[in-house]
C-alpha positions in Angstrom: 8.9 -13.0 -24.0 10.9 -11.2 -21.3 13.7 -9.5 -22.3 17.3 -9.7 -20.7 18.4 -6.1 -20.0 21.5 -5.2 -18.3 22.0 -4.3 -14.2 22.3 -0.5 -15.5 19.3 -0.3 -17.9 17.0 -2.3 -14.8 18.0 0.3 -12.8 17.5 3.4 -15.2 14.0 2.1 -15.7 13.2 1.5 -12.1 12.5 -1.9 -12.8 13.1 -5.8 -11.2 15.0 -5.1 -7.9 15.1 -1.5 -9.0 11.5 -1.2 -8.6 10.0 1.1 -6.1 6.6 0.9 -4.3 4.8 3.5 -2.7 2.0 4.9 -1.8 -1.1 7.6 -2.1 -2.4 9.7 0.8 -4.6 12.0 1.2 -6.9 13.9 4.1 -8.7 17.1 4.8 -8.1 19.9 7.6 -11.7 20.8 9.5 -13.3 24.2 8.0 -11.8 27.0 9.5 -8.5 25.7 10.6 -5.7 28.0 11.4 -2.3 28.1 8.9 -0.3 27.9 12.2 -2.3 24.2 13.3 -2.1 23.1 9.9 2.0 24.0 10.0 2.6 22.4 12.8 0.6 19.1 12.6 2.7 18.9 9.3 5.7 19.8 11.0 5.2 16.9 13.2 3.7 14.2 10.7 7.6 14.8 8.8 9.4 15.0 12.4 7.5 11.8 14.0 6.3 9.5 11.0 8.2 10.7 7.7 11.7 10.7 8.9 12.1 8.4 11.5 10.4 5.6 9.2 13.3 6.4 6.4 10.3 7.8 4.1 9.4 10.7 1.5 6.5 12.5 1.3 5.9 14.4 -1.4 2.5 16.6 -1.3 0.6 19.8 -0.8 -2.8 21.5 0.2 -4.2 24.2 2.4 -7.2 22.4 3.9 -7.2 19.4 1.4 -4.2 17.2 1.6 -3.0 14.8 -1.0 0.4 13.2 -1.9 2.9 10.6 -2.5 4.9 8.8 0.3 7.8 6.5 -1.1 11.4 5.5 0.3 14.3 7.9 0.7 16.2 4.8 -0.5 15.2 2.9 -3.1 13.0 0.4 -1.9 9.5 -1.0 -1.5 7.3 0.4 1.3 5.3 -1.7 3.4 1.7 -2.3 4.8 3.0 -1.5 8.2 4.0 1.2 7.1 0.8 2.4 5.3 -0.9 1.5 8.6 1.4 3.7 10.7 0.9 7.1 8.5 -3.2 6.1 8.3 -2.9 5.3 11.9 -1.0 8.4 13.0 -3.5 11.0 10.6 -6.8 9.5 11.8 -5.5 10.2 15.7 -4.9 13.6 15.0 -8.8 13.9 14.5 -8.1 14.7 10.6 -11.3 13.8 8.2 -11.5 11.8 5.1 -7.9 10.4 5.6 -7.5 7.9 2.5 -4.6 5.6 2.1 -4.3 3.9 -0.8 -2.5 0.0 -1.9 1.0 0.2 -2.9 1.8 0.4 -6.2 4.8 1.0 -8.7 5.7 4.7 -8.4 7.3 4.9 -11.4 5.2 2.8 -13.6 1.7 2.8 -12.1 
């Protein structure tokens, strides 16, 4: 039995057109690579795929990279938009890069 909840509730709990989709990423740096390459291929994934695409990435590592990539806005992200940051990681010669479905990021 679905329940009728108000526009604010929805929205508190991320839910019907308050839901967000995202998704998962994750890739390695080759053995031995220097902090300053792994600083500034980071510094340009956020400066030529992140930003300019309205997205959030939220992750860390040193050689082994994993995180979250959502909106900045709320809103659903795409499979264009999965393909891009897969895309744009596996030309910069980066191993084991793994992109994941969208899912809810609040619920899933």
């Amino acid at each position: 039995m679905a329940k009728n909840r108000s526009r604010r509730l929805r929205k508190k709990l991320h839910i019907a057109e308050f839901q967000e989709q995202g998704f998962s990423v994750a890739w390695h740096f080759a053995e031995g690579t220097a902090v300053e390459d792994i600083d500034s291929t980071l510094d340009a994934f956020i400066d030529e795929v992140i930003e300019p695409n309205g997205l959030a990435f939220d992750g860390s590592g040193y050689l082994q990279w994993e995180g979250l990539i959502c909106q900045q806005r709320i809103s659903n992200c795409t499979d264009e938009q999965r393909e891009l940051v897969k895309n744009w990681l596996e030309a910069r010669k980066l191993s084991e890069v793994k992109v994941s479905e969208l899912f809810d990021i609040w619920w899933d």
